[in-house]
C-alpha positions in Angstrom: -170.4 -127.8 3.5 -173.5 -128.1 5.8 -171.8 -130.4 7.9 -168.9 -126.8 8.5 -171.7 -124.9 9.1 -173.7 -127.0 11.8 -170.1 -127.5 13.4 -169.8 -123.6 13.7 -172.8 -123.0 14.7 -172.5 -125.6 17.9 -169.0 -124.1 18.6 -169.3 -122.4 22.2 -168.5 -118.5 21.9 -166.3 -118.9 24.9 -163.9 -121.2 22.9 -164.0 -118.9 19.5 -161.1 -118.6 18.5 -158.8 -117.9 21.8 -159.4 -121.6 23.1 -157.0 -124.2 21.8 -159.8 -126.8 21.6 -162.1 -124.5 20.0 -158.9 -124.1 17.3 -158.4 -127.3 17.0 -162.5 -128.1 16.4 -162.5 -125.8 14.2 -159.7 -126.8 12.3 -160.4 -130.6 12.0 -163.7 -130.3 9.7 -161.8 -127.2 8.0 -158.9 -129.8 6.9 -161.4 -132.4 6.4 -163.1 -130.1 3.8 -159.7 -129.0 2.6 -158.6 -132.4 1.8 -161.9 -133.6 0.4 -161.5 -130.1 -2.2 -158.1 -131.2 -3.1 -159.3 -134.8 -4.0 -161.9 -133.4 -5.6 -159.7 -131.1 -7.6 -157.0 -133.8 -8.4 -159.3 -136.0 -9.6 -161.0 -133.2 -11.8 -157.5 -132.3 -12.9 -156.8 -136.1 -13.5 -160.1 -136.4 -15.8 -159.4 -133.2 -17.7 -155.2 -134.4 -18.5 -156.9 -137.8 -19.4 -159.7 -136.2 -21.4 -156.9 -134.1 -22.7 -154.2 -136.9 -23.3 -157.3 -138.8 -25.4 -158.0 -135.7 -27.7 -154.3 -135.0 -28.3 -153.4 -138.6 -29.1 -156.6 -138.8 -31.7 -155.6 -135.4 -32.9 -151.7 -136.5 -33.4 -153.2 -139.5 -35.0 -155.1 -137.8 -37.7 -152.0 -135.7 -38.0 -149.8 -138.6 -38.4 -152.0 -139.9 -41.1 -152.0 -136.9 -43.0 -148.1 -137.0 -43.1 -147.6 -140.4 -43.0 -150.3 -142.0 -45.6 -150.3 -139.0 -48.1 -147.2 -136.3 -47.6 -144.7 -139.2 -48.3 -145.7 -140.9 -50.9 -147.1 -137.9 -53.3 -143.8 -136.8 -52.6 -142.3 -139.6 -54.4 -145.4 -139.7 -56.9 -144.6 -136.1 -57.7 -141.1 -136.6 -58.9 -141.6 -139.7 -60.8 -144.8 -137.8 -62.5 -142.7 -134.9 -63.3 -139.3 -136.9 -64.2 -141.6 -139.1 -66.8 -143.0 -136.0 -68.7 -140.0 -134.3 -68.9 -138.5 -137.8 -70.7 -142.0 -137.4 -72.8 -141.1 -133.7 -73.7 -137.5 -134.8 -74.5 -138.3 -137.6 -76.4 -140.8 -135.5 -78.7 -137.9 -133.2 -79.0 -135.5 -136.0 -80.3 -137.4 -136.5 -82.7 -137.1 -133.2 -84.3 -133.2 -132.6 -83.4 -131.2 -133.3 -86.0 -128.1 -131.6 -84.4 -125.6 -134.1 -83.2 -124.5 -131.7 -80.0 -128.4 -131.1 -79.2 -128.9 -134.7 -79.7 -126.5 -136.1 -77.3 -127.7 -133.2 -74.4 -131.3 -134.9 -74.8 -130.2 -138.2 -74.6 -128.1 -137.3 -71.6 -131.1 -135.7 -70.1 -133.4 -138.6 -70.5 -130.8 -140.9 -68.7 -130.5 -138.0 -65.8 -134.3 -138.1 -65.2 -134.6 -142.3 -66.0 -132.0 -142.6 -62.6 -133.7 -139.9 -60.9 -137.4 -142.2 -61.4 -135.5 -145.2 -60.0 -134.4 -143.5 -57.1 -137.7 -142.2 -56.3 -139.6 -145.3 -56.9 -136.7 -147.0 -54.2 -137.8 -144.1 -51.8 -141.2 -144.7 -52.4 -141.0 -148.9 -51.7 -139.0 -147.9 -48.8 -141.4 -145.2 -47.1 -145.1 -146.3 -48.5 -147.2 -147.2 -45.8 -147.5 -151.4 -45.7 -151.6 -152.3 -46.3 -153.2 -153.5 -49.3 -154.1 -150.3 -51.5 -150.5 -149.5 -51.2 -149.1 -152.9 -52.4 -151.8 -153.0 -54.9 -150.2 -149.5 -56.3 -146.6 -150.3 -55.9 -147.4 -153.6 -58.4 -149.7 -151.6 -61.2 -147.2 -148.6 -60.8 -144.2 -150.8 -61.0 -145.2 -152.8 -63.7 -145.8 -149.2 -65.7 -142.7 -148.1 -65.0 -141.3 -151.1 -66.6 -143.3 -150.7 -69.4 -142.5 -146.9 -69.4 -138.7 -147.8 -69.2 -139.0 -150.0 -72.1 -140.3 -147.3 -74.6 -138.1 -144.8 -74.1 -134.8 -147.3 -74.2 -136.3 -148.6 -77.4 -136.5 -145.3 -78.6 -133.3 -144.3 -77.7 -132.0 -147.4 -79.6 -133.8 -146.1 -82.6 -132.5 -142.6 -82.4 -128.6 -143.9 -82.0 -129.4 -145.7 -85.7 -130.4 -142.2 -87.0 -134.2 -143.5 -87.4 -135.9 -140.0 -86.5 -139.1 -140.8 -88.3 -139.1 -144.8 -87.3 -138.9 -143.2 -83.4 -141.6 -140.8 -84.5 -143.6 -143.7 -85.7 -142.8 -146.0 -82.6 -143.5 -142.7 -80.1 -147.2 -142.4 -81.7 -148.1 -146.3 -81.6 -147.4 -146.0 -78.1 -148.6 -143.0 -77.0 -151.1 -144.5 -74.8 -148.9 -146.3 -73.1 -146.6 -143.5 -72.0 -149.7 -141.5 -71.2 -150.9 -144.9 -69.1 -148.5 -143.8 -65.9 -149.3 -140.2 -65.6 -152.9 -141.1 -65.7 -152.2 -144.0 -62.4 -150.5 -141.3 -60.5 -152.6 -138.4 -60.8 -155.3 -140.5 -59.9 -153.4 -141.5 -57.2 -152.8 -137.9 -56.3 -156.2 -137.0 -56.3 -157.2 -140.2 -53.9 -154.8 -138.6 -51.4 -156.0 -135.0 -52.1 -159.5 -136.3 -50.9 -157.8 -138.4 -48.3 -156.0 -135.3 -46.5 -159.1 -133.1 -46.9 -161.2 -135.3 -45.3 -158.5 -135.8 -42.4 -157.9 -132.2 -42.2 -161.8 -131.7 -41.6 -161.4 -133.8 -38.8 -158.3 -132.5 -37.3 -159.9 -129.2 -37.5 -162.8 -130.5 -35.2 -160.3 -132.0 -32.7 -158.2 -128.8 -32.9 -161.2 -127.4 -31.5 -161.9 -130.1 -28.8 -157.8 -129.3 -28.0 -158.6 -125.7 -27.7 -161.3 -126.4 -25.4 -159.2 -128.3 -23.2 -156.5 -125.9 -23.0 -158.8 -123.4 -21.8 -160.0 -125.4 -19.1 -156.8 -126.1 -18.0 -156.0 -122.4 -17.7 -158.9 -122.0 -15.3 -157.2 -124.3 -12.9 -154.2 -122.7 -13.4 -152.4 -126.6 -13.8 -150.7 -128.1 -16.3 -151.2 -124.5 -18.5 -147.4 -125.0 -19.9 -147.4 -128.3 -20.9 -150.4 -128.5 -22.6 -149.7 -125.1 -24.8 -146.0 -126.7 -25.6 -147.8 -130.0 -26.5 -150.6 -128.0 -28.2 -148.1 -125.7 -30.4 -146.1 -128.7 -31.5 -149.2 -131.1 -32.6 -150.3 -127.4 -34.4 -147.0 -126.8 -36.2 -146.7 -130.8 -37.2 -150.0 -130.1 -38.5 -149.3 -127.0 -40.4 -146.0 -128.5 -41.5 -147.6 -131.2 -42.9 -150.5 -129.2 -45.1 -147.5 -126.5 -45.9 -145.4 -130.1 -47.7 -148.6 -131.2 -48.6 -149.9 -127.8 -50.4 -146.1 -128.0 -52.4 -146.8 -131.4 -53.6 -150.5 -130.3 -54.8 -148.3 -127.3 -57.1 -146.0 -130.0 -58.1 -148.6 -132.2 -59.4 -150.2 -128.8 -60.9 -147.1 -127.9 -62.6 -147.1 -131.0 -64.3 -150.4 -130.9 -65.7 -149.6 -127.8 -66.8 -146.6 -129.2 -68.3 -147.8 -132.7 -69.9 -148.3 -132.4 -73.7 -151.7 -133.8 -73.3 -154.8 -131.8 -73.1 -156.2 -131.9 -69.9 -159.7 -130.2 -68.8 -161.5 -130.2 -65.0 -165.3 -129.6 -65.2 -168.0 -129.5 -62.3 -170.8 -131.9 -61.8 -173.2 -129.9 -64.4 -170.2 -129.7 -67.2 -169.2 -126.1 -66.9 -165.2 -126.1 -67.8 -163.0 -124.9 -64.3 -159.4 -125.4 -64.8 -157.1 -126.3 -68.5 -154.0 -126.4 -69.0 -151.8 -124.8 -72.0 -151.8 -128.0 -74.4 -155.6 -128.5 -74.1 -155.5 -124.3 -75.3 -153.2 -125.2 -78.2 -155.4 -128.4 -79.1 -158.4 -126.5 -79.1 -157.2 -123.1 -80.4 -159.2 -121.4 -77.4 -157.7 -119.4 -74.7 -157.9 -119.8 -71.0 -160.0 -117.3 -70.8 -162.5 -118.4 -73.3 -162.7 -122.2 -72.2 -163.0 -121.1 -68.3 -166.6 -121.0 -67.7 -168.1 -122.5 -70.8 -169.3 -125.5 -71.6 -167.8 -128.8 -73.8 -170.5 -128.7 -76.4 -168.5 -125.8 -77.7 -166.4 -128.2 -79.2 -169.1 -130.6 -80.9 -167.9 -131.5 -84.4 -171.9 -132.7 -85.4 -170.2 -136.5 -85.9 -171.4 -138.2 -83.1 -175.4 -138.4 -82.1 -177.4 -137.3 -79.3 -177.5 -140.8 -78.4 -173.3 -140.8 -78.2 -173.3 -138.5 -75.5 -176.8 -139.4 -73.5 -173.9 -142.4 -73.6 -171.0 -140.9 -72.7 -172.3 -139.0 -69.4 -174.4 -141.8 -68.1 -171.4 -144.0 -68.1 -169.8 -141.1 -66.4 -172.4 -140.9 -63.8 -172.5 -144.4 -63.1 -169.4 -145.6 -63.1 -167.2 -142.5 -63.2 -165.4 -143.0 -66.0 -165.4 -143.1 -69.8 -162.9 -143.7 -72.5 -163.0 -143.5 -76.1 -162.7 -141.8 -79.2 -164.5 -138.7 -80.7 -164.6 -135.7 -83.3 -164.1 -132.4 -82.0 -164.0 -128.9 -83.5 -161.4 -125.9 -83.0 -161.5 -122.6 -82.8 -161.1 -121.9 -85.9 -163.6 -124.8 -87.5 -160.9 -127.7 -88.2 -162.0 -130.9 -87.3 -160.0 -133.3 -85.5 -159.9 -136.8 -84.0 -158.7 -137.3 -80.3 -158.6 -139.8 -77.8 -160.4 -139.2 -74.6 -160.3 -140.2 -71.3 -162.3 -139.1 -68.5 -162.4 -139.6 -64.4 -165.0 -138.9 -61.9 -163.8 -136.9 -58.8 -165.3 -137.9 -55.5 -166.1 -135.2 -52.7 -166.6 -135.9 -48.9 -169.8 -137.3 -49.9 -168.7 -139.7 -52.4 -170.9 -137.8 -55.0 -168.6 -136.8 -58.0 -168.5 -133.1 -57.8 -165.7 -133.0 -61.2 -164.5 -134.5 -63.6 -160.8 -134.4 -65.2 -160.7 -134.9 -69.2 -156.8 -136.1 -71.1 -157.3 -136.0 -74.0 -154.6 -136.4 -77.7 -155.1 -135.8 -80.9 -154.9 -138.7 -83.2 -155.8 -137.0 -86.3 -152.8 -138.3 -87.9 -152.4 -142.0 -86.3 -156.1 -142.3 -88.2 -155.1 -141.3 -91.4 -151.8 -143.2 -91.3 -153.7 -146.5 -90.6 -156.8 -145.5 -93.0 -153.8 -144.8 -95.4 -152.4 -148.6 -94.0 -155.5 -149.7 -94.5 -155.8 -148.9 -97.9 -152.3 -150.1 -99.4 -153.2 -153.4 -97.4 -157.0 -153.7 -100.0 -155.6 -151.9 -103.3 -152.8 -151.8 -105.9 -150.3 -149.1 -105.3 -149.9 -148.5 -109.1 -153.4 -148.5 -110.3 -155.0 -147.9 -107.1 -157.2 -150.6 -108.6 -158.4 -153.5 -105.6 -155.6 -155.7 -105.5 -156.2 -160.1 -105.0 -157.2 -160.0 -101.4 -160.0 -157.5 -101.8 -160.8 -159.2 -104.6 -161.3 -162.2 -103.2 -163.2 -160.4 -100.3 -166.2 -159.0 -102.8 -166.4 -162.1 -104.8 -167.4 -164.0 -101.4 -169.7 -161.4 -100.7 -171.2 -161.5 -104.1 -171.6 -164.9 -103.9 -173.1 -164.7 -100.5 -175.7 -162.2 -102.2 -176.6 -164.5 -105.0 -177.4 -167.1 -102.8 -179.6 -165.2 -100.9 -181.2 -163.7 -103.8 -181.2 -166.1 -107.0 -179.3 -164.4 -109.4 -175.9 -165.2 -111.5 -172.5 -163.7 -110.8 -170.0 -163.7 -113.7 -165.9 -163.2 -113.6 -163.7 -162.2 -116.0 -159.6 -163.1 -115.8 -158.1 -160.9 -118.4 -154.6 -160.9 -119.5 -153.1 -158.7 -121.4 -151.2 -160.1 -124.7 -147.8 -158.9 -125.7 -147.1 -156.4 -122.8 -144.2 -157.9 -121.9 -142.7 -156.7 -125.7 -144.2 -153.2 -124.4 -141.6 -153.6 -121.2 -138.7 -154.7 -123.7 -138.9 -152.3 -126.0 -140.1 -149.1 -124.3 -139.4 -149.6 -120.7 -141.1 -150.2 -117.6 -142.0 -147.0 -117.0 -143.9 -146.7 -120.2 -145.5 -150.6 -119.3 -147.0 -149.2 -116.1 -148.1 -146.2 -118.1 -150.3 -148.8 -119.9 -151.3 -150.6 -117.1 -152.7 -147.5 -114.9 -154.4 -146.4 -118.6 -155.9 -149.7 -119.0 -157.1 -150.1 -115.4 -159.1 -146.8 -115.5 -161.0 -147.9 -118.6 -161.4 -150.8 -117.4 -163.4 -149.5 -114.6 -164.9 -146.9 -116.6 -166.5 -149.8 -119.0 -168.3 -152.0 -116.0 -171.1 -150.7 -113.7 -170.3 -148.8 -110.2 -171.5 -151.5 -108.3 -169.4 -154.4 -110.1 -165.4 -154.6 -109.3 -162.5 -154.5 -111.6 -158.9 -155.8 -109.7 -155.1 -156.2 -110.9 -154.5 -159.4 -109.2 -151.1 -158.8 -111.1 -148.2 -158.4 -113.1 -150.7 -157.7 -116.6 -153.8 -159.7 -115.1 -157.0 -158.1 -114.0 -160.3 -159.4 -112.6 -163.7 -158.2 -113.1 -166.5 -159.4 -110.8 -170.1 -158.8 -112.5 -173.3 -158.9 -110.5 -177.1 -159.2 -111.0 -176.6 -160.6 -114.7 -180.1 -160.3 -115.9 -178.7 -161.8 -119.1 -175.8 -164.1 -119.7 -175.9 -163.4 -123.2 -175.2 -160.1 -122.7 -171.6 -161.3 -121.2 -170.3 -162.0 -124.7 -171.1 -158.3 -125.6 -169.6 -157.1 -123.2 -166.3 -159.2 -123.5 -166.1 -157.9 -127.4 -166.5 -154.4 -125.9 -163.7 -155.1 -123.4 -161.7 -156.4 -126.7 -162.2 -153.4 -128.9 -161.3 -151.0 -126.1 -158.2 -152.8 -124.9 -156.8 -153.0 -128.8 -156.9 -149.3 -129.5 -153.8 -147.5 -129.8 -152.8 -145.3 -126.5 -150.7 -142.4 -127.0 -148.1 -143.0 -124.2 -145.7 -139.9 -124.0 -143.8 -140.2 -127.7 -145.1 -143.5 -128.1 -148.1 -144.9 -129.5 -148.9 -148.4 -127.9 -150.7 -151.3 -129.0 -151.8 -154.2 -127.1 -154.5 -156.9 -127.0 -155.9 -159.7 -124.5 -157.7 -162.5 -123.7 -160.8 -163.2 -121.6 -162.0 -165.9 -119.6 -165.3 -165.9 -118.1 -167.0 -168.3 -115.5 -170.4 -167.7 -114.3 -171.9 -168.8 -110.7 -173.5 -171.0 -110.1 -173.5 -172.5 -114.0 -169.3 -172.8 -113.9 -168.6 -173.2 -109.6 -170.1 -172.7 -106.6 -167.3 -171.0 -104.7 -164.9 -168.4 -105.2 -161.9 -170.3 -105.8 -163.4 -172.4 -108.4 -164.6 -169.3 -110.6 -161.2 -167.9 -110.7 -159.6 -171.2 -111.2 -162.7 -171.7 -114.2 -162.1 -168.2 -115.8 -158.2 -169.1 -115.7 -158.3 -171.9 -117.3 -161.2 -170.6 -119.9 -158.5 -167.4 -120.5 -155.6 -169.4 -121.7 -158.4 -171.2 -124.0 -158.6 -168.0 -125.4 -155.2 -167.5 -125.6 -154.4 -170.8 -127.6 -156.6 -169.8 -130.0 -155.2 -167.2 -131.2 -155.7 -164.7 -128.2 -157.6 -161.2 -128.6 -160.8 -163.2 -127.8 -162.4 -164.6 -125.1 -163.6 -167.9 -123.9 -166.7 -169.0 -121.9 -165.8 -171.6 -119.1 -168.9 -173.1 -120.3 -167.9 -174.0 -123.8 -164.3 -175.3 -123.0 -166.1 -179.2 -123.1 -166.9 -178.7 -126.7 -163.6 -176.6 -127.4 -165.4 -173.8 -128.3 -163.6 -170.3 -128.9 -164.9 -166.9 -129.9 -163.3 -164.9 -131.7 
């Protein structure tokens, strides 16, 4: 520019403009100039489409990863999610159904939705994006389905037999299981929910930058077309993709709402967000009432201060917790439920949530505290049966060797109750038997043990004997009891036994030899004459009391 102005300020007047020399020295630093601007401007232009190209292909990139690395497989996800609990709900419904027409719609609908996962778990193999978080989930998702698949054929095969309560049964042992797949893909879902907000944050910033760019391209009045075409169609890919992605989001919240399990979303501090309709019919509360509240409104008093210091600092260091606990509903029941709970991540990798799926297995406890029970006591007397028996005589034994001090057992056997069986019937025999077993254990201490070990045999383990001789006293008690008369509906029965007793660590030192001891001194007692008993003790001198 200076160099234009010294050159028109040399130029002679007489040459400006009407001399052709003057023209053309005035024109040759003029399309110097000229040309220099244009070079200028084309390589100003060039660095603004190259800027430009750079922020479109990052921005198409993030876009690309939003479709690409979350839209397609959720999509997939989704539909398996949703296919598998409405195979749950139908199974649960099978169960009930006890219409053959209803029936065989429900098992047609299970098969419907089985194909429909294994087309959507091919489309998702085919379409997941190949790195190693992928292939990890593929592997842990497959190996669920298979598991998943497996359940609901065997339950099938139990419901063609007619078993409705067997598949009940089978449905509850493996409710876990079931439950184990939706839990691995709505976690999945909400690692790609964090995954596209964090890329949507940073397409937003390079939306920006691409804004920016446009403008200046408007200024120059260049390449204005191109870049708004290119511009629009990164903008609707974009809004395409958060419009499929938003869709998949309601599809994974339909099926919450939908699974039979309770599910509950909290903040950071515990305050209760989001529920879904089985976790209001669990609890007895409504929507309205949980939303906003806290979870100690559901403490049953069972578990300590200590349990849930517990419970949340395994939450906030590791993000999850699973167990068992006693909660109370709305309208003061208690019940037992399994719980599982998962830490949400935000953009700072602080958890800012936490989801809660919980069941209750009020009933799976009682059956196997029920199971439990049949398994340590006879079903007739309700009386410990051999196993438990043998259970507490090792542990009194363990006792007495700790602290010095006898442990006596009794084998009784009753005499002549198989005449009672003959005669009156069985029903009348186990009359006797349950009658005899209560006062049997209404004779002997809390603390000592009285066991049908069975058919007309019974057991009686007696601790801290401060006085053998008091055994024999007690054996002629047992004796007069036993020989009274019961009044047995029209009948009045009469029965007798024989006692043998061994005594620890006088007779044996272990728990097989006392029973084998008092056995042995019982049919002593029995030989001679029976209604007696016989000390294991005095068998070496053939002694007998009467």
């Amino acid at each position: 520019m200076l160099q234009f102005v010294a050159g028109f300020v040399e130029t002679p007047k007489a040459c400006w403009p009407h001399s052709s020399l003057g023209m053309e020295s005035y024109a040759q630093p003029l399309r110097r100039r000229g040309i220099k601007a244009i070079a200028a401007g084309v390589v100003a232009l060039t660095a603004l489409i190259g800027g430009s190209a750079f922020v479109m292909l990052r921005f198409d990139g993030y876009v690309k990863a939003i479709y690409e690395h979350n839209t397609a497989p959720i999509k997939e996800l989704a539909e398996i999610r949703t296919r598998a609990t409405d195979i749950r709900r139908l199974l649960w419904r099978l169960v009930a159904l006890r219409g053959r027409e209803e029936e065989r719609q429900a098992i047609a609908a299970i098969h419907v939705n089985l194909r429909a996962i294994d087309n959507a778990w091919a489309r998702y193999c085919a379409d997941a994006p190949d790195n190693q978080h992928e292939d990890v989930l593929a592997t842990e998702i497959g190996h669920r389905l298979t598991l998943f698949n497996g359940i609901v054929r065997s339950s099938l095969e139990r419901i063609s037999f007619g078993d409705h309560d067997d598949t009940r049964d089978w449905l509850e042992q493996n409710v876990e299981a079931l439950n184990q797949l939706d839990t691995l893909i709505a976690s999945e879902v909400d690692l790609n929910v964090a995954m596209a907000a964090a890329l949507r944050q940073e397409s937003a910033t390079m939306l920006s930058v691409a804004i920016t760019t446009a403008f200046a391209f408007v200024l120059l009045a260049t390449g204005a077309t191109i870049s708004i075409a290119i511009f629009t169609h990164l903008v609707r890919q974009r809004d395409d993709a958060m419009e499929e992605s938003r869709y998949h989001l309601w599809l994974a919240d339909q099926a919450i709402e939908m699974t039979l399990d309770g599910v509950m979303i909290t903040n950071a501090e515990g305050t209760i967000e989001k529920v879904n309709p089985a976790f209001c019919r669990l609890t007895g509360y409504s929507q309205a009432e949980l939303v906003g509240n806290n979870p100690r409104m559901f403490n049953s008093g069972r578990q300590t201060k200590e349990f849930y210091r517990g419970l949340w600092k395994a939450l906030r260091e590791a993000g999850q917790w699973k167990g068992e606990l006693w909660n109370r509903r709305k309208d003061g029941g208690v019940y037992l439920e399994s719980l599982s709970i998962a830490g949400i991540c935000g953009a700072n990798r602080e958890y800012t949530h936490f989801a809660a799926i919980c069941t209750d297995i009020t009933h799976r406890q009682q059956t196997e505290e029920r199971l439990g029970y049949l398994a340590t006591h006879d079903m007739l007397t309700g009386l410990p049966n051999r196993f438990l028996l043998d259970e507490r005589l090792s542990q009194a034994l363990a006792r007495a060797r700790r602290m010095p001090q006898p442990v006596a057992l009794m084998f009784l056997d009753l005499d002549g109750f198989k005449a009672v069986n003959d005669t009156l019937g069985h029903g009348v025999g186990d009359e006797l038997l349950i009658l005899i077993g209560r006062d049997l254990h209404n004779a002997v201490r809390d603390s000592d043990t009285v066991a049908r070990i069975g058919g007309d045999e019974f057991a009686i383990v007696l601790e801290g004997i401060a006085d053998q001789d008091h055994l024999p006293m007690l054996a002629r008690s047992l004796l007069r009891m036993i020989r009274s008369a019961r009044q047995i509906g029209e009948h009045q029965v009469f029965v007798t036994s024989s006692i043998g007793i061994s005594v620890y660590p006088t007779d044996a030192l272990t728990p097989g030899e006392l029973l084998k001891k008092a056995d042995v001194a019982m049919y002593h007692a029995k030989r001679n004459g029976k209604d007696a008993f016989c000390l294991a003790s005095s068998i070496g001198s053939a002694e007998a009391t009467l």
